[in-house]
MARZA-534793 format. One record per residue: x, y, z of N, C-alpha, C, CB in turn. Coordinates in pm, whole numbers, plus 50000, padded with zeros to 5 digits. Atoms other than C-alpha are relative to their C-alpha. Glycine has a CB too. Layout:
! residues N
XYZXYZXYZXYZ ...
This chain:
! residues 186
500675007950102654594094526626498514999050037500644985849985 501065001149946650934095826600499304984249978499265011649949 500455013749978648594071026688499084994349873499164999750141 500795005750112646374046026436498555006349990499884984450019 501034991649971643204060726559500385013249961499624999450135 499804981750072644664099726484499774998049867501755009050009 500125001050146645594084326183499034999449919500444992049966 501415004550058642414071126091499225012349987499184989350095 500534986149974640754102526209500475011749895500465004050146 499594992150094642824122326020499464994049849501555001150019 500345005250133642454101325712498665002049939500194986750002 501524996349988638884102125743499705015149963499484997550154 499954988750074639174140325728499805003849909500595003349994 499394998450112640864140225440499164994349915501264995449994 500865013550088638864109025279498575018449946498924977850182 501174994950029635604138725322500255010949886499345005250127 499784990350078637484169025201500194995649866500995007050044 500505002750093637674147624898498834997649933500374995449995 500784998050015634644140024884498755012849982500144994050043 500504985750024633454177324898500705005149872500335010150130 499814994850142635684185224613499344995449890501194998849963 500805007250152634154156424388498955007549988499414983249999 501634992849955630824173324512500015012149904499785006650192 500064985850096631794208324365500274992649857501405014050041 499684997850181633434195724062498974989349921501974994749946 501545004250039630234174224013499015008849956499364994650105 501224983650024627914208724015500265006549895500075013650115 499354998050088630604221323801499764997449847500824995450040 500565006450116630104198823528498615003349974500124986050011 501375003750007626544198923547499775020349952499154990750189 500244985850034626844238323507500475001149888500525009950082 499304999250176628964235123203499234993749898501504991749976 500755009950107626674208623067498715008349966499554983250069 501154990950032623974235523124500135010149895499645006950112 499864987950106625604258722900500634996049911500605012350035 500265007550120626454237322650498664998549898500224988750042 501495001350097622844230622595499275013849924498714994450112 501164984750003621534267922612501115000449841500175019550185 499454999350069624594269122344499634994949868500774997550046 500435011250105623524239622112498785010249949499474981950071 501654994650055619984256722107500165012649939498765002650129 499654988850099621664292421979500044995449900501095007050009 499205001150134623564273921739498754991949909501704989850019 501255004050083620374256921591499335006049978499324992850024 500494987950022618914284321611500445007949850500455007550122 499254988650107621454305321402500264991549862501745006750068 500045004850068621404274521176498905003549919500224991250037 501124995650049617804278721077499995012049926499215000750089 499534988450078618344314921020500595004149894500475004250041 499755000150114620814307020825499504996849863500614996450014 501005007550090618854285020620498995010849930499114988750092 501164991950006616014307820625500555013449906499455003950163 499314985150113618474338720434500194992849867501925008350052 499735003750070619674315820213499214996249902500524995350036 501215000650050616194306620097499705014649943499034995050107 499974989550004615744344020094500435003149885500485004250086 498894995850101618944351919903499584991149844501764994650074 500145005950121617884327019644498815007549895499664985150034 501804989650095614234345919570500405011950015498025000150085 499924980749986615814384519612499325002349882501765009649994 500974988350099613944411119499500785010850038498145003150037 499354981749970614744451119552501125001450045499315009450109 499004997949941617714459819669500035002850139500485007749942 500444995249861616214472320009499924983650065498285010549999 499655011149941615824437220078501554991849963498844992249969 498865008150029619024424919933500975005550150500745004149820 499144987149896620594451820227499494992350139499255021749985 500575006249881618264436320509500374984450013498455002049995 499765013450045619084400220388501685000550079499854997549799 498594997749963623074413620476500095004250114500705008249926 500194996349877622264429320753500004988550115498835007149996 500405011549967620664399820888501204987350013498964997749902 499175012150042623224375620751501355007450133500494999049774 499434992649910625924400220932499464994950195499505016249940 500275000349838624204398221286500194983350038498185006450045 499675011150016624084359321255500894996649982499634996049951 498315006149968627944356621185500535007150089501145000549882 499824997849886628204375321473499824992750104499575007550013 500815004449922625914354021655501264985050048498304997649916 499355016450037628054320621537501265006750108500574993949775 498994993749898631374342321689499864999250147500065013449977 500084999349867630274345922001499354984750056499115013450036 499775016649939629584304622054501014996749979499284988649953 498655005649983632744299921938500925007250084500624998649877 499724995049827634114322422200499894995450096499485008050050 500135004549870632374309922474500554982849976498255002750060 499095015949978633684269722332501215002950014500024988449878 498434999750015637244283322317500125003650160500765012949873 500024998349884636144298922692499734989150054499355008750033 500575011349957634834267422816501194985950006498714998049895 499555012150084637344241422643501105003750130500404999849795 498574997349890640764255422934499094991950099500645020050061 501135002749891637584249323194500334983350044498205002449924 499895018150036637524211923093501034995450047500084994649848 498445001349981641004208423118500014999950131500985011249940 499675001549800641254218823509499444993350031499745009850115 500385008749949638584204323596500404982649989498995003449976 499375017450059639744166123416501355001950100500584997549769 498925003449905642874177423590500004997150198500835012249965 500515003949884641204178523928499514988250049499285005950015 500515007849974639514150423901500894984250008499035002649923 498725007349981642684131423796500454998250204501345011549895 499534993949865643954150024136499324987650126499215019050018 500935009949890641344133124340499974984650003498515002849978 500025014649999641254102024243501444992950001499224995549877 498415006349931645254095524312499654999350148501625011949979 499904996149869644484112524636498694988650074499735018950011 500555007349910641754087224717500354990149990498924999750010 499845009550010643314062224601501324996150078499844998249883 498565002149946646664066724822499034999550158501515015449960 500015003149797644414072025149498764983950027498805021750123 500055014349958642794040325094501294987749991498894995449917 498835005949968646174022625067500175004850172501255005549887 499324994549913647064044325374498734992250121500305018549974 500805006349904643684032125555500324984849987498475003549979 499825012549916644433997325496500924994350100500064992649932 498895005749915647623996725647499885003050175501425007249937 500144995549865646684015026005498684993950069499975015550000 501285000249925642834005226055499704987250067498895003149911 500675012849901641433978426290499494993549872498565004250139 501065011150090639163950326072499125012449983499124983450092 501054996250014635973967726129499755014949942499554997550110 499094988149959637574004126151500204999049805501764996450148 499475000650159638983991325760498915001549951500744987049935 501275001650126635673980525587499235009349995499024988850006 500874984250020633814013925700501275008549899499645010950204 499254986150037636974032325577500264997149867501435004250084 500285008350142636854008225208499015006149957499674984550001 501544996550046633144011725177500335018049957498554996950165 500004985150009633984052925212501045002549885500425007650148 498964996550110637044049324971499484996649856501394991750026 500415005550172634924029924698499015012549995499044980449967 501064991050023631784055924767500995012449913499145005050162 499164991350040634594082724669500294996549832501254999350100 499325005750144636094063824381498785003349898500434980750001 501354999250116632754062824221499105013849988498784987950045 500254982950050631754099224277500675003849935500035010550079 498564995350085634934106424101499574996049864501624991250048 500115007550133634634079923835498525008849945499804980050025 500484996350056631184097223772499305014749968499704992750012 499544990450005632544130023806500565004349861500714999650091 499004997450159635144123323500498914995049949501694991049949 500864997950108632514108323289499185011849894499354995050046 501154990650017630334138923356501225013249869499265008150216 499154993150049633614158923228500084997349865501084998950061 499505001650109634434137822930498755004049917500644986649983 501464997450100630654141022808500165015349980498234995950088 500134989850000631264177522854501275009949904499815001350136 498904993950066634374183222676499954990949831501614997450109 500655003750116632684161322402499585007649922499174994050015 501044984850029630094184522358500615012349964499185005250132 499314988850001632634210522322500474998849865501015001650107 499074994450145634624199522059498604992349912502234990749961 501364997650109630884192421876500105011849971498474997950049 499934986250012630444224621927500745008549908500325003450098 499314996050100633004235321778500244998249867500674999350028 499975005250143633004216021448498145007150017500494977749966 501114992150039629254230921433500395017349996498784996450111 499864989650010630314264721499501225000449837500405005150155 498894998250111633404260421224498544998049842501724982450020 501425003950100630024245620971499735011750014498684988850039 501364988250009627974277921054500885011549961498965004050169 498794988150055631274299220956499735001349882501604996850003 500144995950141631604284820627498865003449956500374991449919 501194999750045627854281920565500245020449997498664989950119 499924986549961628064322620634500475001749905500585005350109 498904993050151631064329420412499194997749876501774990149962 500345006150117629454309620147498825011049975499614983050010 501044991750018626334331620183500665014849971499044999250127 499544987149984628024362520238500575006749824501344998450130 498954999150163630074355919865498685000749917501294982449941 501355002050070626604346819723499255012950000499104988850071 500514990050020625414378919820500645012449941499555001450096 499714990850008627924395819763500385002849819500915000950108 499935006350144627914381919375498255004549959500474979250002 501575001350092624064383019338499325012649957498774992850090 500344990050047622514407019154498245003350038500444998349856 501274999749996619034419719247498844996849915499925008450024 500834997750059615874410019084499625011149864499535000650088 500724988950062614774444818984501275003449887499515013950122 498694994050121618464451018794499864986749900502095002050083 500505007350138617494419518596499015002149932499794988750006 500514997250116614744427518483500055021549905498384993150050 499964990450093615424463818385501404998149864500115013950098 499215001250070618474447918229499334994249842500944992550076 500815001950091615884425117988499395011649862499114996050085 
């Protein structure tokens, strides 16, 4: 049977290697939250654009532009595709990580039970103080997660918006008649 001191020692260990995981899956987040943003800024992007054809599509002229207008419109519902890709890549992500973080925070919360029962007085309140410092990297670990799996399913209801907006254009163009064939129709 080992001793209270191993124990402690050991616990302590353990207490850090948690604390190194919160650490990564802290960076983690903060990397996902980074590409969220670069994401947001496509998709406002490809909003504008959209905007900007649709304006377009409303004043056509020649047919040469009605073709570039589709073209255009085309590369932009491409554009929208591939954010909703990377949210459907991203969204499993969320998931492990929330499940990790779950993970951790049982696991620190069983070896501070486990430190109170073995440690001296003094021996305890360092090994408390280290179990709350934990708790609260954790706790603002999952926050960092939930903000991030927020952002996701935004994301996604914007990307589903920039679909229809598309279709809707796409029907519009594919209905509208050029300028120049109205007026030779006159």
């Amino acid at each position: 049977e080992s001793s209270p001191t191993a124990d402690l020692v050991a616990a302590r260990a353990e207490s850090k290697q948690q604390a190194d995981r919160a650490a990564t899956l802290d960076e983690e987040a903060s990397r996902l939250r980074a590409a969220h943003a670069a994401s947001s800024s496509q998709l406002a992007t490809s909003r504008e654009d959209a905007e900007r054809l649709r304006a377009r599509l409303e004043d056509m002229s020649p047919h040469s532009e009605l073709v570039a207008a589709r073209a255009e419109l085309k590369a932009k519902s491409d554009a929208a595709e591939g954010l909703r890709a990377e949210v459907e890549r991203v969204t499993p992500l969320l998931a492990s990580r929330e499940a990790a973080v779950t993970s951790l925070t049982e696991e620190a919360e069983r070896l501070r039970v486990r430190l109170g029962e073995m440690a001296p007085r003094t021996e305890l309140l360092e090994a408390q103080g280290e179990a709350k410092r934990m708790r609260s990297e954790l706790g603002e670990a999952q926050s960092l997660l939930e903000e991030a799996r927020s952002h996701s399913a935004r994301q996604r209801e914007r990307v589903a918006e920039y679909k229809e907006e598309v279709e809707r254009l796409r029907a519009q163009v594919a209905t509208s008649v050029p300028r120049q064939q109205l007026l030779e129709s006159e």
